[in-house]
C-alpha positions in Angstrom: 68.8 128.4 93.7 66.3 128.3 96.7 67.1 131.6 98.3 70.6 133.4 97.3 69.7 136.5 97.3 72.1 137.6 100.3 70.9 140.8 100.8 73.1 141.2 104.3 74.9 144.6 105.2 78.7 144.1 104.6 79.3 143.8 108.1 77.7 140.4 108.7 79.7 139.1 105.5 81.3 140.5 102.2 79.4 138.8 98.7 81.8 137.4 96.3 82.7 137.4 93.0 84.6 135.8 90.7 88.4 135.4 90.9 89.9 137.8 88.5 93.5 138.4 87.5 95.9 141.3 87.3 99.7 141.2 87.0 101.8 143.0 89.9 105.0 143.3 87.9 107.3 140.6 89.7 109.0 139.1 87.3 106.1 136.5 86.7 105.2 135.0 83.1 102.0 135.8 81.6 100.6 132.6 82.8 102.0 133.0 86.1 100.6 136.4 86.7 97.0 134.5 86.5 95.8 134.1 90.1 93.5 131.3 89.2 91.3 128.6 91.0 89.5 125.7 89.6 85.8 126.0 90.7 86.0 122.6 92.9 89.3 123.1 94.2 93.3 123.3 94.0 95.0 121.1 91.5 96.9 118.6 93.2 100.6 117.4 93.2 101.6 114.0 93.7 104.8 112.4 93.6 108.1 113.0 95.9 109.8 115.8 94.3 107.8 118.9 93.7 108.5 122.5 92.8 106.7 125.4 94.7 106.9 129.4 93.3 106.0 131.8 95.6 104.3 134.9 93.6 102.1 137.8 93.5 98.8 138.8 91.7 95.5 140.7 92.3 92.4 138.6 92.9 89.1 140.0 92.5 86.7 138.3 95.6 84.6 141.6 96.7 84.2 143.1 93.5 87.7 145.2 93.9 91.4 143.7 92.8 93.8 143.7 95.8 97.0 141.9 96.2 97.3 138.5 96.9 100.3 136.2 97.7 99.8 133.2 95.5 101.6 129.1 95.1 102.4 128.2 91.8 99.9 131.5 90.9 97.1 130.2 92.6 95.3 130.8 95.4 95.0 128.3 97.7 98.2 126.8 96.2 97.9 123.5 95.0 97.2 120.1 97.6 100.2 118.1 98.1 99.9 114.1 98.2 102.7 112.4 99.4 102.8 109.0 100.8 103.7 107.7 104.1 107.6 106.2 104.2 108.4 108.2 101.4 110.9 111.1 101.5 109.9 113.8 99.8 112.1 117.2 97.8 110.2 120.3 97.7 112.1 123.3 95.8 110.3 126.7 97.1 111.4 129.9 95.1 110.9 132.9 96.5 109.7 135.8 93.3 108.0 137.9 96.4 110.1 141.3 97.2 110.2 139.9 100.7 111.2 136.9 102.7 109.1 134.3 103.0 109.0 130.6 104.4 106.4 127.7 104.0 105.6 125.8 107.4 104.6 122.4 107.3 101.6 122.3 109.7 101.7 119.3 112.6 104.3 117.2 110.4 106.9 115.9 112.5 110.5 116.7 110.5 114.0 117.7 111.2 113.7 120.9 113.1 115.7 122.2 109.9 113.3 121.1 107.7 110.2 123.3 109.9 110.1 126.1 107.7 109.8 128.9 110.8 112.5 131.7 110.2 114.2 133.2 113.2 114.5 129.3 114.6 114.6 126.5 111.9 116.3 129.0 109.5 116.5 132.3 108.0 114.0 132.1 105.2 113.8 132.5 101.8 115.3 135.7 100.5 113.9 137.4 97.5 114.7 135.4 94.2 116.2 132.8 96.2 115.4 128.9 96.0 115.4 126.9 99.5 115.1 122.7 99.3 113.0 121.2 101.7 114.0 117.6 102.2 112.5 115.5 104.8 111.1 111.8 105.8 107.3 111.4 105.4 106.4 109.5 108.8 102.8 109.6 109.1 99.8 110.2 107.4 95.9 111.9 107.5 95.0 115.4 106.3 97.6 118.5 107.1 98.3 121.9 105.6 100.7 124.3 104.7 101.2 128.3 105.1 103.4 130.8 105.5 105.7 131.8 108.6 106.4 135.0 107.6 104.8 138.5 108.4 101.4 138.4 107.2 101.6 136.2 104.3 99.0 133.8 105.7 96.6 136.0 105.6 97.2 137.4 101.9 96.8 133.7 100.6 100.3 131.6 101.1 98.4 128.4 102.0 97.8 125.2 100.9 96.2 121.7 101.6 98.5 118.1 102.2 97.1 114.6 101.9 99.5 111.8 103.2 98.5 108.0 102.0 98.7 105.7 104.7 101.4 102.5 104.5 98.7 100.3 105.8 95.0 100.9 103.7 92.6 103.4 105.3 90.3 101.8 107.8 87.2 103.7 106.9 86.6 102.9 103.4 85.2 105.6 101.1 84.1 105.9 97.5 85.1 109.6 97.1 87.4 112.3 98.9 87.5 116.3 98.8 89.7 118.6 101.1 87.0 121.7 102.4 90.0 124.3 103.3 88.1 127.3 105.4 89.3 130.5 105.2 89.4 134.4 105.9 90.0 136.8 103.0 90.4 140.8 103.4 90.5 143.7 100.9 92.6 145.3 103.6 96.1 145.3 103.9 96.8 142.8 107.0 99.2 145.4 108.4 96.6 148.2 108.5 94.2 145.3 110.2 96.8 144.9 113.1 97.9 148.8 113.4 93.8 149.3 113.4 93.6 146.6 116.6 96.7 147.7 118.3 95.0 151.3 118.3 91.2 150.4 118.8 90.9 146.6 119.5 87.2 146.5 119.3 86.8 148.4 115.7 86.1 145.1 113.7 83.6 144.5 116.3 80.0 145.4 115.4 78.0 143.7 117.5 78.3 145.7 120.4 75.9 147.1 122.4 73.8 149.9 121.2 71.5 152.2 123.4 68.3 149.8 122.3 70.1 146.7 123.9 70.1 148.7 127.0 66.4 149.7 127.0 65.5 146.2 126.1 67.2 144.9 129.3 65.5 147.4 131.1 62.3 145.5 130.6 63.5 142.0 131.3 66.1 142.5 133.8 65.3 145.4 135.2 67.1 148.8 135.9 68.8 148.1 138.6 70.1 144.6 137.3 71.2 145.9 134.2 73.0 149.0 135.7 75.1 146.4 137.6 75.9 144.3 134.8 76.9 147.3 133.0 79.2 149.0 135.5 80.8 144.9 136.2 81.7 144.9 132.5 82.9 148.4 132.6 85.2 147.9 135.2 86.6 145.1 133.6 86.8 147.0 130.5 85.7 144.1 128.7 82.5 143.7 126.4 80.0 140.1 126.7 80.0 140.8 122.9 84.0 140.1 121.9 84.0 136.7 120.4 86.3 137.6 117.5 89.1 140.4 116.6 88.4 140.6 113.1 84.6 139.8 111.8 83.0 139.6 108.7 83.3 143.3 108.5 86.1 143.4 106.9 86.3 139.3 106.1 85.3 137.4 103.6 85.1 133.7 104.4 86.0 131.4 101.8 85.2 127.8 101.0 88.3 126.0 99.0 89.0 130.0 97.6 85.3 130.9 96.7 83.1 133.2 98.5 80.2 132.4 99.6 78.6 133.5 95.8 80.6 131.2 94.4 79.3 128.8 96.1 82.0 126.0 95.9 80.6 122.4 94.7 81.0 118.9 95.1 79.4 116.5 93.2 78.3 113.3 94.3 76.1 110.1 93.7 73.6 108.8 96.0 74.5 106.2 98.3 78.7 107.0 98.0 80.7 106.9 101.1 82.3 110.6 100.8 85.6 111.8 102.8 85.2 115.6 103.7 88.9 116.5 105.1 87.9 119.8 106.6 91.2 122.0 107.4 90.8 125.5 109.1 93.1 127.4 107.1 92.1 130.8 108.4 94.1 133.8 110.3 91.7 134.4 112.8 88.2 132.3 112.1 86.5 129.6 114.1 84.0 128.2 112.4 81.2 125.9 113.3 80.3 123.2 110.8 77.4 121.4 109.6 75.4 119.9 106.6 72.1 120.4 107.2 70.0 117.0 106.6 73.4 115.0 106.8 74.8 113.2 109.6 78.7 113.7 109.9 80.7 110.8 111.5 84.4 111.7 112.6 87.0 109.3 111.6 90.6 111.6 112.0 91.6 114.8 114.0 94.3 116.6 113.0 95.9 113.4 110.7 95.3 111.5 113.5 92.6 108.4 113.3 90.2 108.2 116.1 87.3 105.7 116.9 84.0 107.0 115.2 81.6 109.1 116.7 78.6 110.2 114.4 77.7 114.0 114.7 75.6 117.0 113.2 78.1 120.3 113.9 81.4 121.0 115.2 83.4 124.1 115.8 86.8 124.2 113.8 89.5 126.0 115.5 92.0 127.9 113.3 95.1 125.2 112.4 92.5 122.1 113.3 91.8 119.5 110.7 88.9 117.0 110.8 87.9 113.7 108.7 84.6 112.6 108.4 82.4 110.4 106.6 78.9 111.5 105.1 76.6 109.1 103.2 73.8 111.4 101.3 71.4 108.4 100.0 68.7 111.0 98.8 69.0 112.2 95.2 69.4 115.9 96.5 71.4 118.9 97.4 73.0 119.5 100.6 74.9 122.8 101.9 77.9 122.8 103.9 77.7 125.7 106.2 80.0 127.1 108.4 79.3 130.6 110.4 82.3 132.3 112.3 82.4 132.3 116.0 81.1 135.5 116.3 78.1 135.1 113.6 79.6 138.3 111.2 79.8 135.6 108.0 80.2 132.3 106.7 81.7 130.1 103.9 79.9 128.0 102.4 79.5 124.9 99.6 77.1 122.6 98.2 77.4 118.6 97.6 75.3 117.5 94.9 74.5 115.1 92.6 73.1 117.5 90.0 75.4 120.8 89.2 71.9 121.8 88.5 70.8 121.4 92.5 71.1 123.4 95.2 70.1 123.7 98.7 68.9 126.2 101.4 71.6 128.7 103.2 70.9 128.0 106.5 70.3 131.8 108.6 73.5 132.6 110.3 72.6 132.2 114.5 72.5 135.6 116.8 75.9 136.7 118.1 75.9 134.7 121.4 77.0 136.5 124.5 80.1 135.8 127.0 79.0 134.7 130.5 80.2 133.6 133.9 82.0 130.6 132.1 84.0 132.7 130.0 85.0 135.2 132.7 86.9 131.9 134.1 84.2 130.9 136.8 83.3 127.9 135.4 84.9 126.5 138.3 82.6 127.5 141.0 79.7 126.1 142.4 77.4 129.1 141.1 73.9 127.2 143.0 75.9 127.6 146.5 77.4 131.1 145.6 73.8 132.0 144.2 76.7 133.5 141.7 74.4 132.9 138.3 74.6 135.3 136.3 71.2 136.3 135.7 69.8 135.9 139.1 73.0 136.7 141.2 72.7 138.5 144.1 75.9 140.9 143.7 75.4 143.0 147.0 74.7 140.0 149.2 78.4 138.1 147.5 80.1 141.8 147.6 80.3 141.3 144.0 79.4 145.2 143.2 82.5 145.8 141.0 82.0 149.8 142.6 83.3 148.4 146.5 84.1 145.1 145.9 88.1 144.3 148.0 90.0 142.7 145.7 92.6 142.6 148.3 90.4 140.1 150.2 89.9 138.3 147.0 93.0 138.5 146.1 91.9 139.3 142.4 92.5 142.8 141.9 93.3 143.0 137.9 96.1 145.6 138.1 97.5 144.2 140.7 97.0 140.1 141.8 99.2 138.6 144.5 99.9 135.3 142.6 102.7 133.9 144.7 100.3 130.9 145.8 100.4 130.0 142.0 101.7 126.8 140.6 104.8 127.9 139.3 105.3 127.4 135.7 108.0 124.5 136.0 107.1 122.2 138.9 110.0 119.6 140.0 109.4 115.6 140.3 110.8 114.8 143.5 111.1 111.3 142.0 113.2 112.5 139.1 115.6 115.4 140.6 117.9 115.1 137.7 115.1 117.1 136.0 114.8 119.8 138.2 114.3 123.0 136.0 116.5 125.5 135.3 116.4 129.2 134.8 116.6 129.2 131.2 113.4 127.0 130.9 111.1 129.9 131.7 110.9 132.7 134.4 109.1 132.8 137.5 105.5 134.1 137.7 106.0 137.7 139.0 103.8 139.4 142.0 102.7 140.8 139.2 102.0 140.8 135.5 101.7 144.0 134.9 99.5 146.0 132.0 99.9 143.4 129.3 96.9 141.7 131.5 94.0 142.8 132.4 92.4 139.8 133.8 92.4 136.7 135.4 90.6 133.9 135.7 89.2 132.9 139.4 88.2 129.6 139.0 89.3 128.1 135.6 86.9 125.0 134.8 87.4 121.5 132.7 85.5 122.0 130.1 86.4 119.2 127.3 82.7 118.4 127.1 81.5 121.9 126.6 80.9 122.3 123.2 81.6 126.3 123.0 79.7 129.4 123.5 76.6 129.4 121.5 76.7 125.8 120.8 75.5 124.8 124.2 71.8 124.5 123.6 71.9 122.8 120.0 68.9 120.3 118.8 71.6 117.8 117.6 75.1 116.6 118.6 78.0 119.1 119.0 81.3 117.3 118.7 83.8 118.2 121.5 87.1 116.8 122.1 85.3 114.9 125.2 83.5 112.6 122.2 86.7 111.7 120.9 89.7 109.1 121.5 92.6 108.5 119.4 92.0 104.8 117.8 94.1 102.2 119.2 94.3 103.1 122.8 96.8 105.8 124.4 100.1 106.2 121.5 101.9 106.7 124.3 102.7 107.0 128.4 100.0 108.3 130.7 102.4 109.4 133.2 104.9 112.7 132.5 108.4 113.4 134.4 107.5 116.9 135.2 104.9 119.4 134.4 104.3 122.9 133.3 101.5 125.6 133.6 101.1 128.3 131.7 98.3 131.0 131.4 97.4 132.4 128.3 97.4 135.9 129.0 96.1 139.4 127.6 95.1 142.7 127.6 92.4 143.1 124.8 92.3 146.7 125.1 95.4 147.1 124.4 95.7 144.2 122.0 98.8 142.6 123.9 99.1 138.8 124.0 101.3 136.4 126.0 102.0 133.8 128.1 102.7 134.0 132.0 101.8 137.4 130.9 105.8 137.5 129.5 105.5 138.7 125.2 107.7 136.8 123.0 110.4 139.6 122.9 110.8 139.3 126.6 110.5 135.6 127.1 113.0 132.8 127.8 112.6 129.5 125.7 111.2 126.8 127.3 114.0 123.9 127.5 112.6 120.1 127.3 114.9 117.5 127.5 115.2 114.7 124.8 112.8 112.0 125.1 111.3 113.5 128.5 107.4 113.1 128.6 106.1 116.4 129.8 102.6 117.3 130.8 101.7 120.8 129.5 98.6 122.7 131.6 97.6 125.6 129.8 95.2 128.2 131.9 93.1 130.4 129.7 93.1 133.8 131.7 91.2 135.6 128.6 87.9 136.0 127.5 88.7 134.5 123.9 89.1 131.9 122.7 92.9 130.3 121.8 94.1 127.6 119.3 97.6 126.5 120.6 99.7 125.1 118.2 103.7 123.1 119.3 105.8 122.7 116.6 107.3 119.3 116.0 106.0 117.3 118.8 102.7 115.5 119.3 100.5 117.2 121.8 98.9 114.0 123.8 95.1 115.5 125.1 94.5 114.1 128.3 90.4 113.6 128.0 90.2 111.4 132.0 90.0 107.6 132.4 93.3 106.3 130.5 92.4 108.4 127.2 94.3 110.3 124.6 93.4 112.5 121.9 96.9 112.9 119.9 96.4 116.5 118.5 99.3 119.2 116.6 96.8 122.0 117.4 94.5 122.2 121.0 91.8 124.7 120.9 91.3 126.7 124.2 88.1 128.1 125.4 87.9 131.1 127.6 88.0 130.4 131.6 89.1 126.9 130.7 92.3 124.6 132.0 93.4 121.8 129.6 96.6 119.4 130.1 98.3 117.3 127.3 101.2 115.3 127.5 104.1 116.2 125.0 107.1 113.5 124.2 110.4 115.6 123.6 111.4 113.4 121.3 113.3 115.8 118.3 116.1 117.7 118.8 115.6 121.8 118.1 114.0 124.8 118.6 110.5 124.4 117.9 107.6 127.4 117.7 105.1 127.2 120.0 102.1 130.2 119.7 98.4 131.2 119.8 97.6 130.2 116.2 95.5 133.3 115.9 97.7 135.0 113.2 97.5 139.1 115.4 97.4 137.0 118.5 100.9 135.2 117.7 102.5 139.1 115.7 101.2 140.5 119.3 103.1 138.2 121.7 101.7 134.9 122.7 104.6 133.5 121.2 107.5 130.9 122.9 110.7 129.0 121.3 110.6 125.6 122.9 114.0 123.8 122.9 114.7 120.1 123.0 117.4 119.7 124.3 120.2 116.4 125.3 120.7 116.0 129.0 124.2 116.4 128.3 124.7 120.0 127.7 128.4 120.0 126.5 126.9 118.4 123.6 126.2 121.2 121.0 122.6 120.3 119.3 122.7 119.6 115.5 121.9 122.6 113.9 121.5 124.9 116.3 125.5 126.7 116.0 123.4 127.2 111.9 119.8 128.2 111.1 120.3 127.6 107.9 120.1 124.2 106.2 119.0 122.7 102.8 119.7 123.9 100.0 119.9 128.1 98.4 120.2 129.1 95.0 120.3 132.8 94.0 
């Protein structure tokens, strides 16, 4: 090796080792009991009828055996390749003391079939088997988890490759799924009791008393006093990127820490297919081979015209294709940092096992600025409003006298009764004026599950992300891309809908329209109604939104489309997609971030017929397909 020492403090990542094995006493075989992992990945299952066992063991990644929920006793479970037209049986037994569910991530199914209990069904009870059967009507690169508790998070995951009808359009001489990931010692439950008492406590890159005197010197004291008291009033830190860091994470390449140091071997001049899947609970994670140029050729299953590219950020649920063509006889390392630089995962493609190639240094945290606090809106050169020369006195910006009731932007208490409301009506279509069971008003006020709004939310498909802004070489952004083929479907939506994404990071509450989950309405859609979806990021993090069932149509300007199942949402920033209602159900439709969805940005969305007397298949049952005890 050229430098693997890794001599970091635990907090900026957790070293590996190898995956051991240790029985948990569930009624498992010997050989089942063995949580075990093939160094360059998960085995796969092909066919149309497959049989998935939902188990325990210890696994040994930090040195120290902790539980794990395993597939088939492995962790990741094993990658699923089905083929497009086919219908396919999967048989999930349930040997956890709990209930548990498997989720099929951005396929489109029966609603039945979705695997989410509370809406689709009720779950799999202990020692129960539940038959998944559904039609395979697309193709590209997918995954699969658990919809239950924190199961996610303890390993219930797994990769799915879907063969096209029609032959690929991007020939290749070689294929590997890279599934990302984020691994604790800690009990997830213990992770989200520690945030819901002290949100910041994963959080070490916060400001210390040397960060202070340091700013004393190049900003000067009267500068840095103001920025400090306008962050302290907000009670919000520039330094809260991520929830949960490398502190207590270890990030994870197909299963192996960054010591294990996954590997892929190759030979020069191959056409390679990396199908990148962000499997994590609560990572973003910015990609790149360094020395390779990456071209994009699928986004989230979805084919899109190529666009060649050195790094891209990965939100949590995402899944990218892309093309590499290493023509040197030589190592190269696939590296990928969290969003928040506490840790990466990382991986080597070789031709030589006996090759390997520089770990890139992990960047410095980047800092949250005027864009992030949602005033990426503003003309900042007219409103001398920059954030590092701003005037605050001359804007009455001083957070100590500024009158919100002028602004209108007091955070306990904003007047939002000029807001779009969430459900707007078509004039032209009248027939589909909303009703009160869609979703409830925005009230004067949302009260303390929000402690901040943003004042001038900005377009921002072509900003690659904090700390990605000033790169040497081409970030990928949603901007870059277009779904091959032209627009899959109409540019033009019957009605619309805005919702903010909405929190109180203090006190670790998350929502939409500032309404939690428990408190919220479903959303009704009628069937086969084109729908346009704005979503307003009111918080300071950043949000992957993830709609069950349905396509989610990215509106990117000038006639385009990028056909997405998961949209990644940056702080400050307003995004709109167009949604066909075209399946029957109740669908889930959440924050992705595993805490962030258990917390309450959560909705039911129902698709629903115009004619109401009719009852919707399903819906007087949860539970369909088949149970054995």
């Amino acid at each position: 090796m050229n430098r693997q020492s890794f001599s970091l403090p635990r907090r900026r990542f957790v070293q590996g080792l190898a995956l051991g094995a240790t029985g948990l006493g569930l009624g498992l075989s010997p050989r089942q009991l063995l949580a075990t992992q093939g160094h360059t990945g998960a085995p796969i299952l092909s066919g149309d009828t497959f049989h998935l066992t939902l188990g325990g063991a210890d696994v040994n990644i930090t040195g120290k055996p902790r539980q794990a929920t395993t597939i088939n006793g492995i962790v990741p479970g094993p990658t699923l390749r089905w083929r497009e037209g086919d219908t396919v049986t999967i048989k999930v037994t349930n040997l956890l003391p709990e209930t548990s569910s498997i989720h099929w991530h951005g396929l489109l199914l029966p609603f039945t079939m979705d695997g989410v209990p509370g809406l689709s069904f009720d779950g799999i009870k202990p020692g129960e088997t539940f038959t998944y059967q559904f039609p395979i009507v697309q193709s590209g690169t997918y995954w699969y988890h658990s919809h239950s508790g924190f199961q996610e998070q303890t390993g219930l995951y797994g990769s799915i490759i879907i063969e096209p009808k029609t032959p690929e359009p991007h020939s290749f001489d070689r294929e590997q799924v890279i599934m990302l990931s984020d691994w604790s010692d800690e009990d997830p439950k213990h992770i989200y009791a520690t945030l819901k008492k002290v949100s910041h406590y994963y959080n070490f890159n916060e400001r210390t008393v040397f960060d202070t005197l340091r700013d004393f010197r190049e900003k000067g004291v009267l500068k840095t006093l103001k920025d400090r008291h306008m962050w302290n009033t907000m009670r919000m830190s520039e330094r809260d990127l991520a929830d949960v860091t490398g502190y207590t994470y270890t990030y994870l390449m197909n299963g192996q820490s960054p010591n294990g140091n996954w590997t892929c071997q190759f030979n020069p001049g191959e056409r390679i297919k990396l199908r990148f899947i962000n499997a994590s609970a609560m990572t973003f994670f910015d990609i790149r081979i360094p020395g390779l140029d990456m071209t994009v050729v699928a986004m989230d299953g979805q084919p899109v015209k190529p666009v060649d590219f050195h790094e891209v950020r990965l939100g949590v649920a995402e899944t990218l294709d892309v093309i590499v063509e290493p023509k040197d006889d030589r190592a190269y390392t696939l590296f990928a940092q969290s969003i928040d630089r506490s840790g990466f995962a990382r991986g080597t493609l070789t031709p030589d096992p006996a090759l390997s190639a520089a770990v890139p240094d992990m960047d410095e945290p980047p800092l949250l600025g005027h864009t992030e606090m949602g005033m990426g809106g503003m003309d900042h050169s007219s409103m001398n409003h920059d954030m590092d020369s701003m005037d605050q006195s001359t804007m009455n910006h001083d957070m100590s006298s500024m009158d919100h009731s002028a602004m209108n932007h007091d955070m306990d208490g904003m007047n939002h009764g000029d807001m779009a409301v969430p459900f707007a009506v078509d004039p032209a279509n009248p027939d589909l004026a909303p009703r009160d069971s869609a979703t409830q008003h925005l009230d004067s006020e949302y009260g303390p599950g929000v402690d901040m709004r943003a004042m001038a939310p900005g377009e921002m498909l072509a900003d690659p992300g904090i700390g990605l802004r000033n790169r040497d070489w081409k970030v990928l952004t949603y901007a870059d891309m277009e779904t091959a083929g032209g627009p899959p479907d109409s540019l033009h939506p019957d009605r619309e809908i805005v919702l903010h994404l909405t929190g109180n990071m203090s006190r670790y509450m998350w929502s939409f329209n500032g309404i939690p989950f428990a408190d919220a309405k479903p959303l009704e859609l009628y069937h086969n109604e084109r729908v346009r979806i704005t979503l307003v990021n009111d918080t300071m993090m950043t949000h992957p939104i993830h709609l069950h069932g349905l396509w989610s149509d990215l509106e990117l300007g000038d006639g385009k489309l990028l056909r997405k199942h998961t949209i990644t949402v940056k702080p400050g920033e307003k995004i709109s997609y167009l949604v066909r209602a075209d399946a029957l159900g109740r669908w889930a439709y959440h924050c992705h971030l595993l805490y962030h969805m258990d917390a309450g940005m959560f909705r039911e969305v129902r698709v629903v017929s115009k004619d109401t007397e009719k009852p919707m298949p399903g819906m007087e049952h949860h539970q369909h397909g088949g149970h054995t005890s």
